[in-house]
Gaussian input, Z-matrix of N, CA and C with variables (Angstrom, degrees):
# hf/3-21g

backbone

0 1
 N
 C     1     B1
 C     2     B2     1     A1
 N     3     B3     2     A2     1     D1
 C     4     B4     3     A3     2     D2
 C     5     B5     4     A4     3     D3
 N     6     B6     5     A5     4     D4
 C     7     B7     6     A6     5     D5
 C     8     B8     7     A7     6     D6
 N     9     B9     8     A8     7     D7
 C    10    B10     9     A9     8     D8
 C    11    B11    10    A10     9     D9
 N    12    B12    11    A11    10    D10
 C    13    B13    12    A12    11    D11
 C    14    B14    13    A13    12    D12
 N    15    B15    14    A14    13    D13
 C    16    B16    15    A15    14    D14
 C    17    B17    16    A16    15    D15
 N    18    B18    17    A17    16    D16
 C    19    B19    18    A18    17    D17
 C    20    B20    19    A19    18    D18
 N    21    B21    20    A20    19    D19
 C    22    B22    21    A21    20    D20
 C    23    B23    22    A22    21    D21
 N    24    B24    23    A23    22    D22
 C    25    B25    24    A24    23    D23
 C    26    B26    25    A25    24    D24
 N    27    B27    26    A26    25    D25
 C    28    B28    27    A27    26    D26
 C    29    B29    28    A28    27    D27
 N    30    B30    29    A29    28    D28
 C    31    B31    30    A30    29    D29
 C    32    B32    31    A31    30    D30
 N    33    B33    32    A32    31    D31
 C    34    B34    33    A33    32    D32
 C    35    B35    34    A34    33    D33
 N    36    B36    35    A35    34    D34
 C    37    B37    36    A36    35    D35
 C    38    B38    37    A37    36    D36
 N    39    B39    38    A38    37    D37
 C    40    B40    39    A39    38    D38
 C    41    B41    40    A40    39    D39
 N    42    B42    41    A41    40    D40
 C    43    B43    42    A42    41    D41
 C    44    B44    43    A43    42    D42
 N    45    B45    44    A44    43    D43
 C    46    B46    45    A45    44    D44
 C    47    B47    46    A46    45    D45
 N    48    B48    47    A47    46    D46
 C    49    B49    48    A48    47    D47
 C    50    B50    49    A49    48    D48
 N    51    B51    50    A50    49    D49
 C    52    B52    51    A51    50    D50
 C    53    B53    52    A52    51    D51
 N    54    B54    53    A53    52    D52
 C    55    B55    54    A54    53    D53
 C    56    B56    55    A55    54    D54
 N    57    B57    56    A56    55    D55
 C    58    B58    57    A57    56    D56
 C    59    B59    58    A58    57    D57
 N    60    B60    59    A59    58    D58
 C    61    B61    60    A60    59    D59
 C    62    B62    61    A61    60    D60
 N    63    B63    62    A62    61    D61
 C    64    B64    63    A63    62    D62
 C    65    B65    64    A64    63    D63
 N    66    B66    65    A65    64    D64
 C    67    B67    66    A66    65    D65
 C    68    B68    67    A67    66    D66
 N    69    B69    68    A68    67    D67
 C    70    B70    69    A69    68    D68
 C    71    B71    70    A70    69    D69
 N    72    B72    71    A71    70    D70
 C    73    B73    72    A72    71    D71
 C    74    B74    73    A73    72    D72
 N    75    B75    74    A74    73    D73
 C    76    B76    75    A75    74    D74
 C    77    B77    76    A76    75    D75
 N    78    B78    77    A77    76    D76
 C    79    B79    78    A78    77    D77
 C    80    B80    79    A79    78    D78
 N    81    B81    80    A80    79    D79
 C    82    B82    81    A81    80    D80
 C    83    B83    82    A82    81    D81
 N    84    B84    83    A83    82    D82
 C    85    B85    84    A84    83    D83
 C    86    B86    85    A85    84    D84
 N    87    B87    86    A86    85    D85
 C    88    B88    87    A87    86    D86
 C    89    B89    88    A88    87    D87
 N    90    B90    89    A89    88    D88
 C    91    B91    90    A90    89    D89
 C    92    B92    91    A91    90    D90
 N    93    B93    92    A92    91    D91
 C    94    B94    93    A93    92    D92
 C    95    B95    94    A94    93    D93
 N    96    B96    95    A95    94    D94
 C    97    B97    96    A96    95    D95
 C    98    B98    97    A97    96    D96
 N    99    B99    98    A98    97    D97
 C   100   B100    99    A99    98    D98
 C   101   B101   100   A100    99    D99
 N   102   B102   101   A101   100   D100
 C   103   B103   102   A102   101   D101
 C   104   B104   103   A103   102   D102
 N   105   B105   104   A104   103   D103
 C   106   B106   105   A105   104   D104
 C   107   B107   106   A106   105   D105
 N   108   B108   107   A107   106   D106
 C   109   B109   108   A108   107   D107
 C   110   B110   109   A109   108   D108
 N   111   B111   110   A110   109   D109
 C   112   B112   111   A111   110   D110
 C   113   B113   112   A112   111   D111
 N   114   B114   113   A113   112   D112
 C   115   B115   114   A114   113   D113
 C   116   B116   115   A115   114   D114
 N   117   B117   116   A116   115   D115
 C   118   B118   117   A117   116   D116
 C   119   B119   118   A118   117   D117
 N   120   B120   119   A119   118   D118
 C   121   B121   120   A120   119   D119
 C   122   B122   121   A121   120   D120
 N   123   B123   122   A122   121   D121
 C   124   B124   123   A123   122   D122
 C   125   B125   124   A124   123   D123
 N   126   B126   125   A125   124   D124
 C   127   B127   126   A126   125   D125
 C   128   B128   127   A127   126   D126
 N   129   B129   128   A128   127   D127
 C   130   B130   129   A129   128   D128
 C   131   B131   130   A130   129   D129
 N   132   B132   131   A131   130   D130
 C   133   B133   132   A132   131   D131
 C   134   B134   133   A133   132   D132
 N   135   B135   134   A134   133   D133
 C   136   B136   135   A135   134   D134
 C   137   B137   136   A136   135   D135
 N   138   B138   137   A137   136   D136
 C   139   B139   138   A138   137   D137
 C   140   B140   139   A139   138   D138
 N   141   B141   140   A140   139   D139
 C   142   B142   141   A141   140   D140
 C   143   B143   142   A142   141   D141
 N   144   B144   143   A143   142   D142
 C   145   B145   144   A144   143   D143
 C   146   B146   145   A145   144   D144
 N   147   B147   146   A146   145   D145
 C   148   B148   147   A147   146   D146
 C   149   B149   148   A148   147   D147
 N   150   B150   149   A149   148   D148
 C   151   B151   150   A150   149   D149
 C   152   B152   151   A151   150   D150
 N   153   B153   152   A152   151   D151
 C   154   B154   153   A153   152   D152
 C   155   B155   154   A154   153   D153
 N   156   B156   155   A155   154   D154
 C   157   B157   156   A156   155   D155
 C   158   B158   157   A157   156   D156
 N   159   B159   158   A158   157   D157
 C   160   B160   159   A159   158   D158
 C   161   B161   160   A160   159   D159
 N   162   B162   161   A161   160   D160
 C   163   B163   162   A162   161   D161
 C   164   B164   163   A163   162   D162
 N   165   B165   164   A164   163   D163
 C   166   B166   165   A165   164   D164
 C   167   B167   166   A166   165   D165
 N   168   B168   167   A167   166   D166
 C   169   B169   168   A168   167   D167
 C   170   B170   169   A169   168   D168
 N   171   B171   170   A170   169   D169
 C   172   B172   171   A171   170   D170
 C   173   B173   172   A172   171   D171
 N   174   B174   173   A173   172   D172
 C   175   B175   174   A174   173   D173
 C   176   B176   175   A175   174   D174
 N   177   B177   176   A176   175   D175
 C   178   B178   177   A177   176   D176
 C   179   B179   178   A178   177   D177
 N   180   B180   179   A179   178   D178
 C   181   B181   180   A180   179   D179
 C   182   B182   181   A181   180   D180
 N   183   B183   182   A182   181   D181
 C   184   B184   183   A183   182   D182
 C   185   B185   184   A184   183   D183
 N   186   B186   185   A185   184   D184
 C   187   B187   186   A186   185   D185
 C   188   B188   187   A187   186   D186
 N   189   B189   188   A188   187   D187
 C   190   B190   189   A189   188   D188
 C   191   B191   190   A190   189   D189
 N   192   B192   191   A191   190   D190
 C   193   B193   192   A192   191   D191
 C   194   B194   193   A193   192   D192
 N   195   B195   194   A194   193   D193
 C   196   B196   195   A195   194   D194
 C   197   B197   196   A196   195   D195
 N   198   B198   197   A197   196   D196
 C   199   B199   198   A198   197   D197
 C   200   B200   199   A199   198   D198

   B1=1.4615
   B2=1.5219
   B3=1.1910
   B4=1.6944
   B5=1.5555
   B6=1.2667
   B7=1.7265
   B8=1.8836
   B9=1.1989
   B10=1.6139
   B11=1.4582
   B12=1.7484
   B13=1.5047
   B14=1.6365
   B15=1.6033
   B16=1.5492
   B17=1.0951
   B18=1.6660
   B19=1.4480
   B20=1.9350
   B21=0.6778
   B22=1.8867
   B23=0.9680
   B24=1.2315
   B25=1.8931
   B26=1.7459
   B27=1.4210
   B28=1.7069
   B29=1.4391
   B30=1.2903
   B31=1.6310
   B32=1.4319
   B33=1.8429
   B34=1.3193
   B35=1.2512
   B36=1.5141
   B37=1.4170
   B38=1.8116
   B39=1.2164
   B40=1.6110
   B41=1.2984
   B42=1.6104
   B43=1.4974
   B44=1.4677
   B45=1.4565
   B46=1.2146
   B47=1.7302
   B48=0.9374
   B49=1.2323
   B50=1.9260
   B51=1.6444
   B52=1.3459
   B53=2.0973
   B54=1.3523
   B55=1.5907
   B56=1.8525
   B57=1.4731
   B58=1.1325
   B59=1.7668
   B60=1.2598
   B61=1.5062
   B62=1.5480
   B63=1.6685
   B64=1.5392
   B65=1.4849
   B66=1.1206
   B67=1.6061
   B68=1.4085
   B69=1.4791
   B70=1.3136
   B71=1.7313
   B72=0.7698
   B73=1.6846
   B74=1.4586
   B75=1.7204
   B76=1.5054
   B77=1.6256
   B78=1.6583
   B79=1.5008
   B80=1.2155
   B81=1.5558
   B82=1.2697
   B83=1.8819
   B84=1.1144
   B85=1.5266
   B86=1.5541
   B87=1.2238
   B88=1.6730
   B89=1.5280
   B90=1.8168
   B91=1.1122
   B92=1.5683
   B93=1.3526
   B94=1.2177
   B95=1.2975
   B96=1.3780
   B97=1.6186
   B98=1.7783
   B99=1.1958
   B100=1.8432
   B101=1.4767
   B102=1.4685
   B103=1.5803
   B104=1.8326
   B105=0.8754
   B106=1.6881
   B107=0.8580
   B108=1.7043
   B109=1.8177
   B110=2.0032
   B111=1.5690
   B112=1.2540
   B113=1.3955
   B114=0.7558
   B115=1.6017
   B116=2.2660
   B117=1.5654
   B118=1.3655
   B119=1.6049
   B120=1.1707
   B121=1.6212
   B122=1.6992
   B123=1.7488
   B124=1.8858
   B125=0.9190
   B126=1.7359
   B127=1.4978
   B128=1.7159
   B129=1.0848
   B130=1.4215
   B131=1.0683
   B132=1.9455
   B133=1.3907
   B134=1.5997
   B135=1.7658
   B136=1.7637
   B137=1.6450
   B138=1.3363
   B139=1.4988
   B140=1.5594
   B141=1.9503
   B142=1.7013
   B143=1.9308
   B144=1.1226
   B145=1.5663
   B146=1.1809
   B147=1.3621
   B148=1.2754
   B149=2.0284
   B150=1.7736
   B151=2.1668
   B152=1.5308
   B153=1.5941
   B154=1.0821
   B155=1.4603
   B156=2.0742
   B157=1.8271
   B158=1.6240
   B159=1.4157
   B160=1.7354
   B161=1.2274
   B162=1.5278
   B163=1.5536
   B164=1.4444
   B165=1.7674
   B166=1.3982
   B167=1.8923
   B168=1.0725
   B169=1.1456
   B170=1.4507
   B171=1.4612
   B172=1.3226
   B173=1.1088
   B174=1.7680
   B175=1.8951
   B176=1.4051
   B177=1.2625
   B178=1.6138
   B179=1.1165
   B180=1.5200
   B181=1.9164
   B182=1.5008
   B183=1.1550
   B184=1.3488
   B185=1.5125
   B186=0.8664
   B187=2.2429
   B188=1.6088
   B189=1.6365
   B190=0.9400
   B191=1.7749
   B192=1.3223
   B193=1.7258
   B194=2.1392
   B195=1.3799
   B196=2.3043
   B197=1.8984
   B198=1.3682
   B199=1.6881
   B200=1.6495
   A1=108.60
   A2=114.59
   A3=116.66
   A4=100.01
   A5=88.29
   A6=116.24
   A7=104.67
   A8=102.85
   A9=108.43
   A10=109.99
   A11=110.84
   A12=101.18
   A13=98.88
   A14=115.07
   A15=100.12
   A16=122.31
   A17=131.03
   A18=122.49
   A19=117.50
   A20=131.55
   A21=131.46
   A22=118.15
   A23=106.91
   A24=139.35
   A25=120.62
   A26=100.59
   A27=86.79
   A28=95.93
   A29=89.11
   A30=127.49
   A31=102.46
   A32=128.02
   A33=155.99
   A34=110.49
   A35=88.25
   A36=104.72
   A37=102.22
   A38=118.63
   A39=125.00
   A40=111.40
   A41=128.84
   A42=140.71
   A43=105.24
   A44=96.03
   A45=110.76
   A46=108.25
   A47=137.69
   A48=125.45
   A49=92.72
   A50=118.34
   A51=114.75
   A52=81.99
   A53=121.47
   A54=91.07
   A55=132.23
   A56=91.68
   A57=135.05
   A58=121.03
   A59=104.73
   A60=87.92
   A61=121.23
   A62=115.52
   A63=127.88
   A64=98.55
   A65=130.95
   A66=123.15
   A67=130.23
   A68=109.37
   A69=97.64
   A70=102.86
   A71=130.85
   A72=134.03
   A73=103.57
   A74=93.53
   A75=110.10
   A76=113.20
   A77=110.59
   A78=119.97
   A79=127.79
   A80=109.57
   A81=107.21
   A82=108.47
   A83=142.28
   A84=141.37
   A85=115.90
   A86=99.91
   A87=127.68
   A88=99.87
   A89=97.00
   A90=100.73
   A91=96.03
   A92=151.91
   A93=129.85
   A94=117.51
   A95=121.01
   A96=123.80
   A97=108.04
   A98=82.54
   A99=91.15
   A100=104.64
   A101=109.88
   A102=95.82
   A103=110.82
   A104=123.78
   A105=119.86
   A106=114.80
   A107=113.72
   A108=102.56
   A109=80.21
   A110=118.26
   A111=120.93
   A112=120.65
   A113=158.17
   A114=158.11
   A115=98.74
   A116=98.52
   A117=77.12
   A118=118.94
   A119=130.55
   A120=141.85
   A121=101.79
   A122=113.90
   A123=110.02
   A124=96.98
   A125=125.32
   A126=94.71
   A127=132.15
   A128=121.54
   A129=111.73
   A130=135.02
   A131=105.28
   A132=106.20
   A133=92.10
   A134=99.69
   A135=97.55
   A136=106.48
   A137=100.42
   A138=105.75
   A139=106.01
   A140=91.99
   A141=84.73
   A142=106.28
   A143=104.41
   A144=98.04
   A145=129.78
   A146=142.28
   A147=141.37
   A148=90.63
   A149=85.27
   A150=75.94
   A151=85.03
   A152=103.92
   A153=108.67
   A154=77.04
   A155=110.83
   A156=92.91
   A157=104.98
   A158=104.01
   A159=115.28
   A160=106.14
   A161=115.77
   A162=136.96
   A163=104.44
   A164=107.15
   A165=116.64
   A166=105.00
   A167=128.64
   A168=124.36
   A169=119.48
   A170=118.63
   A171=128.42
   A172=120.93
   A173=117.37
   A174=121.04
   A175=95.96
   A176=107.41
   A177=141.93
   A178=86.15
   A179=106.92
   A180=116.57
   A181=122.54
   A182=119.04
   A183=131.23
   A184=126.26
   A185=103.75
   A186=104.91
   A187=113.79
   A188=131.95
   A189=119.92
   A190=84.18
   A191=100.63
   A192=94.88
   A193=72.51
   A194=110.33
   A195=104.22
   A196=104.65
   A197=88.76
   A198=81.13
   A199=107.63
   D1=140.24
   D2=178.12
   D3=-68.59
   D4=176.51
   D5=-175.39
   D6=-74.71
   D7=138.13
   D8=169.74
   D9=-37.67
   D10=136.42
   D11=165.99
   D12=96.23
   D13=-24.15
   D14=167.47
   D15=-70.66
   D16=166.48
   D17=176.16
   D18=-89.17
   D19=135.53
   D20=-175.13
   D21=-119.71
   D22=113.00
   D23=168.11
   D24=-107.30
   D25=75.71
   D26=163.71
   D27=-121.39
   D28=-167.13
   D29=171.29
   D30=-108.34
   D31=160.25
   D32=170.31
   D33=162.24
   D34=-171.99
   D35=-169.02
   D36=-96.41
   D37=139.72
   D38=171.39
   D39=-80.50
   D40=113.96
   D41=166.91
   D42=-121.18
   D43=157.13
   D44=175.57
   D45=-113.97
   D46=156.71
   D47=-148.21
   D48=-169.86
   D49=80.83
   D50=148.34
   D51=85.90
   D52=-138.08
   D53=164.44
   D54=-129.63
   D55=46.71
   D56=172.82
   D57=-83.69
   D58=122.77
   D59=154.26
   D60=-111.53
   D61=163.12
   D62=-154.23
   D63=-121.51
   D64=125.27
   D65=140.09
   D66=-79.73
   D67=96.34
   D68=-171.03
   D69=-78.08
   D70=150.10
   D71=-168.44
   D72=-112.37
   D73=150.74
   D74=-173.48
   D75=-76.27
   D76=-8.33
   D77=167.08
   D78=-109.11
   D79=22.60
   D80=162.99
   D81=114.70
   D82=144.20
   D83=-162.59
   D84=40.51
   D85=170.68
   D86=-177.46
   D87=-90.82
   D88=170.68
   D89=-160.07
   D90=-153.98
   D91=70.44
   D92=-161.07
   D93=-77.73
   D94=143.17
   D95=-159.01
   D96=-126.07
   D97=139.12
   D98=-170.82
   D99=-101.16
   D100=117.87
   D101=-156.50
   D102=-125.84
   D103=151.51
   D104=-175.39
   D105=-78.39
   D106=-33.21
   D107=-160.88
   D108=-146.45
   D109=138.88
   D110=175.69
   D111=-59.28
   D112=114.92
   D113=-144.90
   D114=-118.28
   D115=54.85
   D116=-172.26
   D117=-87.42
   D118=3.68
   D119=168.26
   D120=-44.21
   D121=-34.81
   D122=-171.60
   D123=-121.67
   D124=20.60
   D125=162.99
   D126=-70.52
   D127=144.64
   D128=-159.87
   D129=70.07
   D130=18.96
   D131=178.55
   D132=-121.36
   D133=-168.83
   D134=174.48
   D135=-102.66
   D136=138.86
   D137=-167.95
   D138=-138.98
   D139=159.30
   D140=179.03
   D141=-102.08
   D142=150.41
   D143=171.54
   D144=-127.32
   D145=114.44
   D146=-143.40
   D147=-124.47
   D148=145.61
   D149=-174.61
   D150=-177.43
   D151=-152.02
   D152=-159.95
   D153=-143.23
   D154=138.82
   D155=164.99
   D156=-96.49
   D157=166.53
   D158=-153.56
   D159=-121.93
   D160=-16.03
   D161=-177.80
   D162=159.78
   D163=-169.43
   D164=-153.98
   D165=-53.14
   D166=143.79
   D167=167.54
   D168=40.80
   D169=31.64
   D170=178.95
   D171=-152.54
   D172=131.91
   D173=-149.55
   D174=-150.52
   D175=128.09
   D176=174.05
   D177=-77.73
   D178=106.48
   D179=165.99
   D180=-90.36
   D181=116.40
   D182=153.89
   D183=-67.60
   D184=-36.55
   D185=168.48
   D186=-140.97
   D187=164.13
   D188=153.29
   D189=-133.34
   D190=168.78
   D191=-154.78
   D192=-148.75
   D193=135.25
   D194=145.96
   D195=-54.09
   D196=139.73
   D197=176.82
   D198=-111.94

């Protein structure tokens, strides 16, 4: 995972996980995402996610987009 303060663009799959949501990624590990508005139309679909990371394996999202 990059350093805090980088910007983040992948692809995965959208889960919800307990009342959290997860990016599981198309390259492999999770990703937990801190999100503004619930995006539940992709949950459980493949999506792109664009954000900011905030620490280890964790990204302040700015969009979730169907990919």
């Amino acid at each position: 995972m990059a350093p805090p303060g980088s910007p983040f663009d992948e692809t995965g799959t959208l889960v919800r996980e307990g009342g959290a949501f997860v990016l599981q990624r198309d390259r492999g590990g999770t990703v937990l995402l801190e999100l503004q508005r619930v995006p539940v139309d992709v949950v459980a679909k493949r999506v792109r996610v664009r954000g900011v990371v905030i620490g280890e394996d964790r990204v302040s999202v700015d969009g979730v987009a169907a990919a």
